[in-house]
Backbone of each chain as ProteinMPNN parsed JSONL, in Angstrom:
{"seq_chain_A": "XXXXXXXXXXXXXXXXXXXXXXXXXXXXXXXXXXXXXXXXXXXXXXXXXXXXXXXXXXXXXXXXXXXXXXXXXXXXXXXXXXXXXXXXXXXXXXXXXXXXXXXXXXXXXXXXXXXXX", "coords_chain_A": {"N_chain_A": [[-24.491, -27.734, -10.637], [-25.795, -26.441, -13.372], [-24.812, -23.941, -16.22], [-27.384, -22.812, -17.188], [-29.091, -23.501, -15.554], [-28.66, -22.479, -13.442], [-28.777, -19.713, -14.259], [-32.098, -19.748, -15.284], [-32.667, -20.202, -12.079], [-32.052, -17.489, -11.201], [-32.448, -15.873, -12.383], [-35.484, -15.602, -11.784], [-35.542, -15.049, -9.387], [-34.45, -12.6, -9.044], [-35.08, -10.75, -11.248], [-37.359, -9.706, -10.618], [-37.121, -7.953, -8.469], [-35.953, -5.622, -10.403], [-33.68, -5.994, -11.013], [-32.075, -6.958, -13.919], [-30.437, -9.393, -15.95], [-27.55, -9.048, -17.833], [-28.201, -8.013, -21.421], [-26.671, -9.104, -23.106], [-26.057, -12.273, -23.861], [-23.854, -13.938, -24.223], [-21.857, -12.848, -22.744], [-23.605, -12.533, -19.932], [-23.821, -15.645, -19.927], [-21.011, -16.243, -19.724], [-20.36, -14.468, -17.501], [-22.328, -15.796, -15.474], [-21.183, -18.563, -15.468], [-18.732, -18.083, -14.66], [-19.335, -17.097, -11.986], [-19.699, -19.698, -10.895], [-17.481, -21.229, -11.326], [-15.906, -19.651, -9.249], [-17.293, -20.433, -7.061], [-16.619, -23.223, -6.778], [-14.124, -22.828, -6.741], [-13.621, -21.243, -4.236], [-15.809, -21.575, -2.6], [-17.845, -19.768, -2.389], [-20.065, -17.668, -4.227], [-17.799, -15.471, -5.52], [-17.357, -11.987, -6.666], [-17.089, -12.383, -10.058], [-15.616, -10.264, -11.496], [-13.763, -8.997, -9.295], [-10.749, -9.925, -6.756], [-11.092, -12.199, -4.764], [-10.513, -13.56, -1.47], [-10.876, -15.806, -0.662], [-11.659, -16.096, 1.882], [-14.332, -15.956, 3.274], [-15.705, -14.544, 5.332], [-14.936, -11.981, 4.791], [-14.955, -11.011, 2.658], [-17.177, -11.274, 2.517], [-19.038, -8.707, 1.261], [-18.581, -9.056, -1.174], [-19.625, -10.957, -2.142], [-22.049, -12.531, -4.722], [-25.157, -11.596, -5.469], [-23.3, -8.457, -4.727], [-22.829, -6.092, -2.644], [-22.615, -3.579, -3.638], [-23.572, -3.718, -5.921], [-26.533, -2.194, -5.355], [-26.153, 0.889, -5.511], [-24.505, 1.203, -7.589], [-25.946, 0.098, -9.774], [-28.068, 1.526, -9.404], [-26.614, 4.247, -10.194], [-24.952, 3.533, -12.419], [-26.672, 1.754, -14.009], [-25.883, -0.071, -14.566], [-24.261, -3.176, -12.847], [-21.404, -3.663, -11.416], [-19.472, -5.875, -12.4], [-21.449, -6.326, -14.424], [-23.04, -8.12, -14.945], [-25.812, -7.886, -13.78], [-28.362, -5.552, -14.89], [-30.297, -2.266, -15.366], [-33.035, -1.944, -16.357], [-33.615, 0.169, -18.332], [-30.494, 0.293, -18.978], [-30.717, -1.916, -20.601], [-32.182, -1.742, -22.777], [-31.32, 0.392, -23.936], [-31.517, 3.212, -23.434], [-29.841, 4.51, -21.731], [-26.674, 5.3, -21.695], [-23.83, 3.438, -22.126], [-21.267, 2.397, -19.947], [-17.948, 2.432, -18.847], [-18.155, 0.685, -15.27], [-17.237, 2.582, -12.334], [-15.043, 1.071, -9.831], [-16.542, 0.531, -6.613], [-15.831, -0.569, -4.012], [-14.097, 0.123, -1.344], [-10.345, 0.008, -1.143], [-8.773, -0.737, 1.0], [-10.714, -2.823, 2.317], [-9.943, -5.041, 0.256], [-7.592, -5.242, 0.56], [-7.183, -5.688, 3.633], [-8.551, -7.93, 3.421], [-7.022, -9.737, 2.416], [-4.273, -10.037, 3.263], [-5.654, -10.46, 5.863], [-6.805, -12.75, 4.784], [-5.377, -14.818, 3.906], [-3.29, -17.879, 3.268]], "CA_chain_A": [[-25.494, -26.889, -11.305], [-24.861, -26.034, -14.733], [-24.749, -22.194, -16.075], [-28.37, -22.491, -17.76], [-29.777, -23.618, -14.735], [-28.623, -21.045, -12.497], [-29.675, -18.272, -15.078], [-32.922, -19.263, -14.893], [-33.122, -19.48, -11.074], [-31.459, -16.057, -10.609], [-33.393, -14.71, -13.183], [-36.792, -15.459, -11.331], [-36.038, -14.067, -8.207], [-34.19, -11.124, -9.53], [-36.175, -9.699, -12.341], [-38.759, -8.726, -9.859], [-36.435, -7.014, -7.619], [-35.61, -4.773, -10.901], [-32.121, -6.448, -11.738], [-31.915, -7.848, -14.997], [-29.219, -9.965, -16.526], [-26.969, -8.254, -19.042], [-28.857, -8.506, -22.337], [-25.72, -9.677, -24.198], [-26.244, -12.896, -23.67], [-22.595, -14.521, -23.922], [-21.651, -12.11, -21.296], [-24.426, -12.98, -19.026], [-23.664, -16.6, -19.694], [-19.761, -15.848, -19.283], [-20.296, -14.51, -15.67], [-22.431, -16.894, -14.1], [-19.819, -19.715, -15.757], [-17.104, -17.49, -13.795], [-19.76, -17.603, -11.029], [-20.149, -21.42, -10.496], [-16.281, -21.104, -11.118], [-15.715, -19.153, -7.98], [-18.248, -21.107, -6.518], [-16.21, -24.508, -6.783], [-12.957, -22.474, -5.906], [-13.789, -20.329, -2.754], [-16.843, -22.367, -1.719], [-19.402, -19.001, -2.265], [-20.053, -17.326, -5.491], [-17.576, -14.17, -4.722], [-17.82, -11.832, -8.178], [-15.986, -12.488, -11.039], [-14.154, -9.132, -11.48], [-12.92, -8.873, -7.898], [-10.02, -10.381, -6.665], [-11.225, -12.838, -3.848], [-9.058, -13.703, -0.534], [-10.772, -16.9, -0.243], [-12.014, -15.808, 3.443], [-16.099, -15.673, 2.684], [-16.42, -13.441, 6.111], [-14.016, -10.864, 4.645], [-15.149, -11.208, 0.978], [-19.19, -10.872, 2.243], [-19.523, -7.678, 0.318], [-18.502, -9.187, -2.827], [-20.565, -12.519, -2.595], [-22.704, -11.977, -5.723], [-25.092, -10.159, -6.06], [-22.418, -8.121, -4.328], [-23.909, -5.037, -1.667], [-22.236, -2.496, -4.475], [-25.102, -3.508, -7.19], [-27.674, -1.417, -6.179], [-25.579, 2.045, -5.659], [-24.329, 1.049, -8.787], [-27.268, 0.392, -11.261], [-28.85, 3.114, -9.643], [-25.857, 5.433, -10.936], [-24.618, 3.586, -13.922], [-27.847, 1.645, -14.922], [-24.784, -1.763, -14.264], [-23.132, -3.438, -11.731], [-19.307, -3.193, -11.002], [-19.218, -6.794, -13.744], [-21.944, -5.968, -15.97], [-24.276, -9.496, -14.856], [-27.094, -7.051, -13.989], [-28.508, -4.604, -15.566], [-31.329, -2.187, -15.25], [-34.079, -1.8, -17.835], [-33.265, 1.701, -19.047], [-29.717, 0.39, -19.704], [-30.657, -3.258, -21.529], [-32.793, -0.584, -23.578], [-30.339, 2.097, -24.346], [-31.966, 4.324, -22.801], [-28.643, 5.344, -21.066], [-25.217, 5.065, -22.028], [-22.793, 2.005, -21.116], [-20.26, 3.199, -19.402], [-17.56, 1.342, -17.533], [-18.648, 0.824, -14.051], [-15.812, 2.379, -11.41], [-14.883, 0.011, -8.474], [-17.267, 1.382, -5.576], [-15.296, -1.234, -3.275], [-13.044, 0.53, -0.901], [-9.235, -0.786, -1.265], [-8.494, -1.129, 2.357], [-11.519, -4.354, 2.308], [-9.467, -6.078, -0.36], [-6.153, -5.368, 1.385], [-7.535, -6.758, 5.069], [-9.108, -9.62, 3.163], [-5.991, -10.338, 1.634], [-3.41, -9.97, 4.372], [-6.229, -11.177, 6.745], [-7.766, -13.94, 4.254], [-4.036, -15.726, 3.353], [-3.554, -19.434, 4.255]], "C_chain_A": [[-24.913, -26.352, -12.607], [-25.671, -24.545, -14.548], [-26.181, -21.883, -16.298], [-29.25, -22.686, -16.418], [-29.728, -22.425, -13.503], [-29.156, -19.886, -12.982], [-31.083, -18.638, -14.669], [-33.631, -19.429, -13.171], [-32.654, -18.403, -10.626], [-32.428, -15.2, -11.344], [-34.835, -14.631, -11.891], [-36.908, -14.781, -9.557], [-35.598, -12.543, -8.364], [-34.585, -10.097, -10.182], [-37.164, -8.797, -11.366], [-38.249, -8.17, -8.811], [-35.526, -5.691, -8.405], [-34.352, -4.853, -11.266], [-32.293, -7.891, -12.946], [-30.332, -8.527, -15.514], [-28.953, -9.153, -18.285], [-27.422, -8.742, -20.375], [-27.525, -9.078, -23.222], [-25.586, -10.624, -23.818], [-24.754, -14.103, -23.176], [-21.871, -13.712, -22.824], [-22.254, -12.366, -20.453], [-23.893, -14.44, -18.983], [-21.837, -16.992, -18.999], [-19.372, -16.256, -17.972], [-21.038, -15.479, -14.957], [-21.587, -18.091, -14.589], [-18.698, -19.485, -14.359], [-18.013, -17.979, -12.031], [-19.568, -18.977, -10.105], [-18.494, -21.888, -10.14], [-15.886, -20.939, -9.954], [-16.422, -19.657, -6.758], [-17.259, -22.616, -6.237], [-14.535, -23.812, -6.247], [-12.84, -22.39, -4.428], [-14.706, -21.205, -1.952], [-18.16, -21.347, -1.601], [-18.713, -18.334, -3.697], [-19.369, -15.905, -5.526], [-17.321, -13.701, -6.648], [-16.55, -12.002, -8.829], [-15.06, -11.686, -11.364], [-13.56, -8.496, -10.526], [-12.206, -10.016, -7.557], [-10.394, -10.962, -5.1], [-10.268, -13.515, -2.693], [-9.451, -14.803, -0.593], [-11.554, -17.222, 1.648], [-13.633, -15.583, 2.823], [-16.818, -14.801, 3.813], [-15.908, -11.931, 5.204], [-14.074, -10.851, 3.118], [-17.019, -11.435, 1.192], [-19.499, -9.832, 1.582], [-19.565, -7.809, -1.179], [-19.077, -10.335, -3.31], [-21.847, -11.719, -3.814], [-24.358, -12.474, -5.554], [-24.299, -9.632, -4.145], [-23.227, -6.315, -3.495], [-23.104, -3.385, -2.843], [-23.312, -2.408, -5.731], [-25.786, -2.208, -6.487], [-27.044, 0.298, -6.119], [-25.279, 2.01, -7.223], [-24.967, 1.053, -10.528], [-27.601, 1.155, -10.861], [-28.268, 4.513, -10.524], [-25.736, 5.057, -12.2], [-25.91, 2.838, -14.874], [-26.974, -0.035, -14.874], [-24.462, -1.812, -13.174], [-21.927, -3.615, -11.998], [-19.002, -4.569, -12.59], [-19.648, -6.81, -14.538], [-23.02, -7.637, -16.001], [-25.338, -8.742, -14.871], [-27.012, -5.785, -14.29], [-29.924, -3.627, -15.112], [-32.005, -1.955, -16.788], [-33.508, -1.247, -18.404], [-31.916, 1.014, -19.501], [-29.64, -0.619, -20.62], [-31.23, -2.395, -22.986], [-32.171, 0.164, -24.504], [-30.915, 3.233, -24.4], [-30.875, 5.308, -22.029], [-27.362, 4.607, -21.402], [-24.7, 4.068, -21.52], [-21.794, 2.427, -21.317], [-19.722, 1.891, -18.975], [-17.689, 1.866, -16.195], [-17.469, 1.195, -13.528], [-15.651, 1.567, -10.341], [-15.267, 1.029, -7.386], [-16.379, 0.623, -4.418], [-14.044, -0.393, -2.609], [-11.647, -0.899, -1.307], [-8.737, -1.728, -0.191], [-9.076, -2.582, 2.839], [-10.383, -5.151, 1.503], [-8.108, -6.598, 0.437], [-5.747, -6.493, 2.804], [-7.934, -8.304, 4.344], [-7.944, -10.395, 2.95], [-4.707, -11.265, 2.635], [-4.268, -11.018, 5.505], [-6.678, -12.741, 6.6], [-6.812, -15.151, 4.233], [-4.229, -17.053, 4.043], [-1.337, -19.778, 4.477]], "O_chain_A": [[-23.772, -25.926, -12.789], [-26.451, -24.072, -13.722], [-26.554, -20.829, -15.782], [-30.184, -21.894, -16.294], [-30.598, -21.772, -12.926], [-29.873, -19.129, -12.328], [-31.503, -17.978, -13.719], [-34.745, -18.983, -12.896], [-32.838, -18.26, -9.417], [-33.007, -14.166, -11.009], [-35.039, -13.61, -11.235], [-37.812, -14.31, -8.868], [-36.198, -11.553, -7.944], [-34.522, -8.899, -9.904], [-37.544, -7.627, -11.415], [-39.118, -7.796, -8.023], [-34.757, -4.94, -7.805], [-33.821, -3.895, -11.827], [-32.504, -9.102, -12.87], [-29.26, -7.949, -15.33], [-29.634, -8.875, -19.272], [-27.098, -9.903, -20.622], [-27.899, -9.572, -24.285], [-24.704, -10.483, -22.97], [-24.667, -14.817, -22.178], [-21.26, -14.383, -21.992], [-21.443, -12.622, -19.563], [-23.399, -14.663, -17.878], [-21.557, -17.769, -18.086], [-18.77, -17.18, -17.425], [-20.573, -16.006, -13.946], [-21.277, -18.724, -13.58], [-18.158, -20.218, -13.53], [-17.606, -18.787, -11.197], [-19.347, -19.105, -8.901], [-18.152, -22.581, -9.181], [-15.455, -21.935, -9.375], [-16.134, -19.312, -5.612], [-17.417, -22.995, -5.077], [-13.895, -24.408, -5.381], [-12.237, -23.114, -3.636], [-14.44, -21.54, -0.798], [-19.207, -21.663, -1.037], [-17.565, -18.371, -4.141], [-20.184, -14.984, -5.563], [-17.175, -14.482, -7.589], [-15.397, -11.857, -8.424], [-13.889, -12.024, -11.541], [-12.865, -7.505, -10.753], [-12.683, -11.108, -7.865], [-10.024, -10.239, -4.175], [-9.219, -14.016, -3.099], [-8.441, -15.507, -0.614], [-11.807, -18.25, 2.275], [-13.799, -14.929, 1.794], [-17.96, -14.357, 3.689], [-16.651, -10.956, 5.098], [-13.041, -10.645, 2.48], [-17.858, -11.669, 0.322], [-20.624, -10.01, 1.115], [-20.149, -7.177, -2.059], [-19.103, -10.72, -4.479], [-22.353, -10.605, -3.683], [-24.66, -13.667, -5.525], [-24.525, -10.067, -3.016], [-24.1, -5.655, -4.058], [-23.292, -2.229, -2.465], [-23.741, -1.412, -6.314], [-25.589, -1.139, -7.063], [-27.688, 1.016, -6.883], [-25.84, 2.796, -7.986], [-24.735, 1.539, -11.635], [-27.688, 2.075, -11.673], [-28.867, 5.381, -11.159], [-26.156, 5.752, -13.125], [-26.161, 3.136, -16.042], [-27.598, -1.052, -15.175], [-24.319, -0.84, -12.432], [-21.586, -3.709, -13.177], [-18.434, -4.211, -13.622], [-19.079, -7.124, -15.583], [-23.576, -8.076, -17.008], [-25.99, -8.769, -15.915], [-26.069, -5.013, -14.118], [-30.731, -4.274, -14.446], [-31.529, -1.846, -17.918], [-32.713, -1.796, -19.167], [-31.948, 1.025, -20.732], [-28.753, -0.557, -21.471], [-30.67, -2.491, -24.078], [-32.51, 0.47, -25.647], [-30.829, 4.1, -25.27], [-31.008, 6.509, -21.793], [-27.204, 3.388, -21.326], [-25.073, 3.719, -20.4], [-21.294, 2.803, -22.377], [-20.282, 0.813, -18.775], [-17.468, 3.031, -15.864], [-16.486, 0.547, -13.888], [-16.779, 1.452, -9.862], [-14.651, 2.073, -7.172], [-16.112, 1.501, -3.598], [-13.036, -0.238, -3.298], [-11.788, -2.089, -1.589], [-8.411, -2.913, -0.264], [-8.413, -3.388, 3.492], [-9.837, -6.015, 2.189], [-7.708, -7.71, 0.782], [-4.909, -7.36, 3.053], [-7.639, -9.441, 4.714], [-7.87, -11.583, 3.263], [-4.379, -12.449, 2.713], [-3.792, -12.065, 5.942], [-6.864, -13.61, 7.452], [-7.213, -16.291, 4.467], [-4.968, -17.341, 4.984], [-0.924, -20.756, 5.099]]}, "seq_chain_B": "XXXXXXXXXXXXXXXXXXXXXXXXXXXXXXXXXXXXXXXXXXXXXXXXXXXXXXXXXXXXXXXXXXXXXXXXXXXXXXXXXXXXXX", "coords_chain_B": {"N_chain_B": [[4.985, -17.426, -20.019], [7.504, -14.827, -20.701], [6.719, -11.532, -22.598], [8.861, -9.285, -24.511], [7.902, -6.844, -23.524], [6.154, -3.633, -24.034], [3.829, -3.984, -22.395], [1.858, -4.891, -20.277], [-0.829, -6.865, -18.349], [-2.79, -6.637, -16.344], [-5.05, -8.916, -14.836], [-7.712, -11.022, -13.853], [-8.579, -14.429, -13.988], [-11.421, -15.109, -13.923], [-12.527, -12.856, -14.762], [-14.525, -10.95, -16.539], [-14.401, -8.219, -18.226], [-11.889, -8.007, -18.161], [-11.388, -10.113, -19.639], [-12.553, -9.062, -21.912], [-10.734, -7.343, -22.608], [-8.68, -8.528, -23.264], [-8.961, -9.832, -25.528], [-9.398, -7.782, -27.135], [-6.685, -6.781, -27.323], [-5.433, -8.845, -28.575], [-7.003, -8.696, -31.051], [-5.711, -6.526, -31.94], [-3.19, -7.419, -32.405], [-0.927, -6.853, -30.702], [1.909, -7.783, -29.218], [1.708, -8.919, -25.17], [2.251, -8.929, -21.687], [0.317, -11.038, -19.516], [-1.106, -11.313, -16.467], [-2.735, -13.569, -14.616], [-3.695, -12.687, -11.658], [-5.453, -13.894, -9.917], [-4.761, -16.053, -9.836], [-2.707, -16.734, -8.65], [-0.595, -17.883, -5.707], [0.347, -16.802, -2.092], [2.727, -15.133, -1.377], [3.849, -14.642, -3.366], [1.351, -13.405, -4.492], [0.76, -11.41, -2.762], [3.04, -9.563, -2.674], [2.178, -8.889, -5.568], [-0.349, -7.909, -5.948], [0.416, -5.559, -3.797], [2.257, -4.192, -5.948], [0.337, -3.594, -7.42], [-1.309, -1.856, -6.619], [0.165, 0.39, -6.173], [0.418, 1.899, -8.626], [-2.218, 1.581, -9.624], [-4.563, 2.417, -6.855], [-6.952, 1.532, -6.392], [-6.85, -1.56, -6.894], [-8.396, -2.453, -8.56], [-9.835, -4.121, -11.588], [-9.77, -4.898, -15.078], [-6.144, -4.217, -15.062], [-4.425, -2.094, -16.873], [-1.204, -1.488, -18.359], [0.531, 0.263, -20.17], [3.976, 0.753, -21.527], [4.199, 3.857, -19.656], [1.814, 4.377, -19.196], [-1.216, 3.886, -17.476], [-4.301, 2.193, -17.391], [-7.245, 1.65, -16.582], [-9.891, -0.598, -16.082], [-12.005, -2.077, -18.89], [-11.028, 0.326, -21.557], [-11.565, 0.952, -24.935], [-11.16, 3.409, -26.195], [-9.13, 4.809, -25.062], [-7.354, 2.414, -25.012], [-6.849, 1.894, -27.183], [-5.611, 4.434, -28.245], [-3.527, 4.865, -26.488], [-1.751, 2.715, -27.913], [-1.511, 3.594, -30.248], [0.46, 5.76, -29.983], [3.129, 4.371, -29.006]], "CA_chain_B": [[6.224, -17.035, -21.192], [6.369, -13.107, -21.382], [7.409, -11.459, -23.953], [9.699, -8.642, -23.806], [7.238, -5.812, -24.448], [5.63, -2.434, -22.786], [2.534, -3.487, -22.037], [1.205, -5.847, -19.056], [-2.34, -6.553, -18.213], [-2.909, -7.522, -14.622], [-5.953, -9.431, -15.129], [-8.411, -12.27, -13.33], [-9.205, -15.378, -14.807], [-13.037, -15.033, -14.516], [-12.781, -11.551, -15.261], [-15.722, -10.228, -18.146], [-13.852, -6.636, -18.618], [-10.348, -8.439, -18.826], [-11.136, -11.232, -21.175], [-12.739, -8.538, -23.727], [-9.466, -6.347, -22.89], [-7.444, -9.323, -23.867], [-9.382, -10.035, -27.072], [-8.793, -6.291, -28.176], [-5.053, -6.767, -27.78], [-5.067, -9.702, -30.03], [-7.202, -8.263, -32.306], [-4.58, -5.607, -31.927], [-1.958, -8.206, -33.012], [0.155, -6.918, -30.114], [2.329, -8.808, -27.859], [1.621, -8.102, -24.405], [2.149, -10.065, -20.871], [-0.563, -11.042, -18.899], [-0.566, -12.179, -15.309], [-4.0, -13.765, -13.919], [-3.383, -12.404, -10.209], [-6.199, -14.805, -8.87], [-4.203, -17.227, -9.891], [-1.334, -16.596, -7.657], [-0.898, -17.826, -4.702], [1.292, -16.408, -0.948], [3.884, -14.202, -1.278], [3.923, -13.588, -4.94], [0.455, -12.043, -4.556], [0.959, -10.243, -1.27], [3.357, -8.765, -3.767], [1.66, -8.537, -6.749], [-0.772, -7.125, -5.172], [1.016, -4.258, -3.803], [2.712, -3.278, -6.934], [-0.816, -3.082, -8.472], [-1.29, -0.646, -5.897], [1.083, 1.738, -6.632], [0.005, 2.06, -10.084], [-3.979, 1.666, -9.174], [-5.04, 2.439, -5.518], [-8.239, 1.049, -6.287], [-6.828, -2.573, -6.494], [-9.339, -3.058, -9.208], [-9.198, -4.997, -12.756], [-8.519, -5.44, -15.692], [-5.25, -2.766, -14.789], [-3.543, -2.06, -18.169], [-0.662, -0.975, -18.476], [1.26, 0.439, -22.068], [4.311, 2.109, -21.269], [3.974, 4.511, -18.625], [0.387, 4.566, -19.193], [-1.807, 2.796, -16.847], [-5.976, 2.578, -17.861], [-8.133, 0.892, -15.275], [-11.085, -1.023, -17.067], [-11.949, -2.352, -20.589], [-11.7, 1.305, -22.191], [-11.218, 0.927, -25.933], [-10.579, 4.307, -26.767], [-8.014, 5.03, -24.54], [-6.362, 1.658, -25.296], [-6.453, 2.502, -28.834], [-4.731, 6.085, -28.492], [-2.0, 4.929, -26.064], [-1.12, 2.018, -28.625], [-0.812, 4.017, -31.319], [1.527, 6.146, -29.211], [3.995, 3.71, -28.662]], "C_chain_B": [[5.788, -15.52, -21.018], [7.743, -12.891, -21.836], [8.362, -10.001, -23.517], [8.876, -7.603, -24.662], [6.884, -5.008, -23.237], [4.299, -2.673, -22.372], [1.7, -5.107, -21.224], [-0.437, -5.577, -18.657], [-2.563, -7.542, -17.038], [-4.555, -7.829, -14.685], [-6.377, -10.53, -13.472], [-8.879, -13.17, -14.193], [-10.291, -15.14, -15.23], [-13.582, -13.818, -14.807], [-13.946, -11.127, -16.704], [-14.468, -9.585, -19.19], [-12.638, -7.329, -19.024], [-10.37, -9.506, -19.432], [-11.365, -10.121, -22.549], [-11.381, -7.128, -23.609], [-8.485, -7.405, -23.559], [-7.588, -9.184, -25.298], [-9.254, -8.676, -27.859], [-7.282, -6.409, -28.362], [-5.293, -7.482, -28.829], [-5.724, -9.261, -31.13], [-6.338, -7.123, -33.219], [-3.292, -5.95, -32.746], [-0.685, -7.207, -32.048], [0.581, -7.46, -29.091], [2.198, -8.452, -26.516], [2.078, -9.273, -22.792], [1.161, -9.97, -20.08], [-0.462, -11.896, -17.561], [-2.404, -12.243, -14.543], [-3.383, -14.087, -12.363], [-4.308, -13.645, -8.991], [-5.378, -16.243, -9.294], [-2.666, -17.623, -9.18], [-1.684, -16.912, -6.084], [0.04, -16.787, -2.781], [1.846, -15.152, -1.228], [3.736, -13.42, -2.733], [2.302, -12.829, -5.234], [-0.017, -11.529, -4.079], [1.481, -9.015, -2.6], [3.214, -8.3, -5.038], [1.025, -7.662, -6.449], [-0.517, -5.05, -4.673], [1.614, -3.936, -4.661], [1.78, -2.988, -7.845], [-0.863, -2.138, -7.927], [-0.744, 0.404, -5.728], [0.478, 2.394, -7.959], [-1.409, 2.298, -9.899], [-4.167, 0.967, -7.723], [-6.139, 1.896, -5.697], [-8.414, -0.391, -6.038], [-7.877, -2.931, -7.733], [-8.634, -3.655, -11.03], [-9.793, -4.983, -14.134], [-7.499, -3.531, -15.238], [-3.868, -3.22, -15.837], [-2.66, -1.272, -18.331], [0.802, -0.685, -19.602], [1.888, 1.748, -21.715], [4.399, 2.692, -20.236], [2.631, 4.544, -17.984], [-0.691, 3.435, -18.43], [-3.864, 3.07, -16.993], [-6.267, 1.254, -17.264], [-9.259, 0.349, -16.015], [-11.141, -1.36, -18.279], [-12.425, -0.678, -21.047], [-10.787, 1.184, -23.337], [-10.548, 1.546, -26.447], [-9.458, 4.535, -26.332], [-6.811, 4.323, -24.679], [-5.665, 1.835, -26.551], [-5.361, 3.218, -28.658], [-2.812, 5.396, -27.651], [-0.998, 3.498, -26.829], [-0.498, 2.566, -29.935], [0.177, 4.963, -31.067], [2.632, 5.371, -28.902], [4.778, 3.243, -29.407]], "O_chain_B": [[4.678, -14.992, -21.076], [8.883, -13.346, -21.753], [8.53, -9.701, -22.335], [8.948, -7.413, -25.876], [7.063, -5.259, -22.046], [3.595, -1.732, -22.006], [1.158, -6.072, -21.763], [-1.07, -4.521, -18.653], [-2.516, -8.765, -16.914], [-5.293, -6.851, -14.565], [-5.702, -10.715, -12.46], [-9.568, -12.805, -15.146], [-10.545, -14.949, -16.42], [-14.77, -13.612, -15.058], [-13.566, -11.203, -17.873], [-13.893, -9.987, -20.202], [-12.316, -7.268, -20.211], [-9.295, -9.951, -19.834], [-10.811, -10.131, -23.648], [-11.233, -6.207, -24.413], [-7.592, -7.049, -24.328], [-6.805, -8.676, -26.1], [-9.034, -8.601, -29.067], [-6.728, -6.159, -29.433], [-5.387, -6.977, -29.948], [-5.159, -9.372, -32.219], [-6.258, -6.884, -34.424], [-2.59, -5.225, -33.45], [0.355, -6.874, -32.616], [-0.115, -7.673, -28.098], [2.671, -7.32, -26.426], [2.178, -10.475, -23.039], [0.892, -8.814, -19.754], [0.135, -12.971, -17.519], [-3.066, -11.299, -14.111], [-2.855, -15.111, -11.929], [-4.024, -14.057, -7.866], [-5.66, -17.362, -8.866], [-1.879, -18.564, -9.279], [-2.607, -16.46, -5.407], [-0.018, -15.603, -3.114], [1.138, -14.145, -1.261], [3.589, -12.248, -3.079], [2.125, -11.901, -6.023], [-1.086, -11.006, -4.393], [0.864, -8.128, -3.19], [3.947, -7.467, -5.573], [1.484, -6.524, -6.544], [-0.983, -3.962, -5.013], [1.847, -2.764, -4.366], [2.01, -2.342, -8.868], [-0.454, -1.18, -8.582], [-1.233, 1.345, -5.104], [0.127, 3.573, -7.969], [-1.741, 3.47, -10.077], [-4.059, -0.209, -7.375], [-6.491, 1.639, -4.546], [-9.365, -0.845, -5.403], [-8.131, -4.134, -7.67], [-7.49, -3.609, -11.483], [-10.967, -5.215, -13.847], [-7.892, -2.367, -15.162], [-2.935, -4.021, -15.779], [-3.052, -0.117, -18.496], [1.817, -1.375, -19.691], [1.452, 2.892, -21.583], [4.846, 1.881, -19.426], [2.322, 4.672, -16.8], [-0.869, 2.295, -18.858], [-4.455, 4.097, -16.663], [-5.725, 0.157, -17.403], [-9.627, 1.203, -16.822], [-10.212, -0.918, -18.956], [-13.591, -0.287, -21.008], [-9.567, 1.241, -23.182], [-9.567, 1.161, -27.084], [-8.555, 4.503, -27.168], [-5.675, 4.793, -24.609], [-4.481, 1.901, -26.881], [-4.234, 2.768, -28.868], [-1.639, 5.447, -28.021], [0.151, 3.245, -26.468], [0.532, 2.231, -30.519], [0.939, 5.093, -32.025], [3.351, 6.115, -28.235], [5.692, 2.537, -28.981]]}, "name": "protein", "num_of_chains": 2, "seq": "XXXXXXXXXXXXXXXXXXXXXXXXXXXXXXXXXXXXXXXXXXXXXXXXXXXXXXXXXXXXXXXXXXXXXXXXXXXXXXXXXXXXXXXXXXXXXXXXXXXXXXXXXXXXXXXXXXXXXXXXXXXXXXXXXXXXXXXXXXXXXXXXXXXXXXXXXXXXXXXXXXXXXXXXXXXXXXXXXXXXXXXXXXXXXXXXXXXXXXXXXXX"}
């Protein structure tokens, strides 16, 4: 699957669940690249700015879209990488901030220790 | 190759935040070493790993560090200030 093709099937189911792709377009195209990336590594699309064990039970929170989006746009208006976005912040309607890592440590740690080969 | 300088950037390959932290160094024109952690495999990033963790409990990335100074995320300003500090 190339990157254009995945944009626009992510776009069409996502838009209408209120997650937009980061209007900066080489950034949007970037991450799902990294996506498809992690995708041909791991074997599931785990996100680009988390450090993946490779284990896809123990790395389900970070399969993208990752269960930290919507805490996330709801607070910062982004998610933890900056793929989606909500309106108000493609807008500038609200500040862009960097997102903090909502991901406890302890998950990466077990994944890690637990995920190893 | 790393260079013999203060300032390491524990990065991910497919990282966003730590490619446009890289591209500020260089626009920076300073030398820095960079270690893409997903690109490690066993032992060396059990232990990588944990010495990110000392430095940032969060485990998260890009984790920059100039100096003593360790700044969690692509933040410009901050990178700025503690470069021109050095």
């Amino acid at each position: 699957m190339t990157t254009q093709e995945l944009y626009e099937k992510l776009k069409s189911i996502q838009e209408p669940k209120g997650y937009f792709f980061n209007g900066d377009m080489q950034m949007t195209m970037d991450l799902l690249e990294s996506l498809l990336v992690n995708k041909e590594r791991y074997g599931y699309m785990a996100c680009p700015c988390r450090l993946a064990s490779g284990d896809r039970e123990l790395d389900r929170d970070i399969i993208c879209p990752c269960v930290y989006r919507e805490p996330d746009v709801a607070e910062y208006g982004a998610c933890y990488c900056g793929l989606y976005v909500s309106q108000d912040w493609n807008e500038g309607r609200i500040p862009h901030v960097t997102v903090p890592e909502r991901r406890p440590s302890d998950k990466l740690l077990a994944a890690l220790l637990g995920g190893e080969d | 190759m790393s260079h013999s300088t203060p300032i390491t950037l524990y990065a991910l390959s497919t990282c966003i935040h730590c490619k446009h932290t890289k591209e500020y160094l260089e626009r920076c024109g300073v030398p820095y070493n960079c270690i893409f952690v997903d690109k490690l495999t066993g032992d060396e990033k059990k232990s990588m790993v944990e010495q990110i963790k000392k430095i940032n409990p969060k485990l998260s990335f890009p984790t920059l560090v100039i100096n003593d100074e360790v700044i969690v995320g692509f933040k410009e300003k901050e990178i700025e200030e503690a470069l021109r500090n050095l």
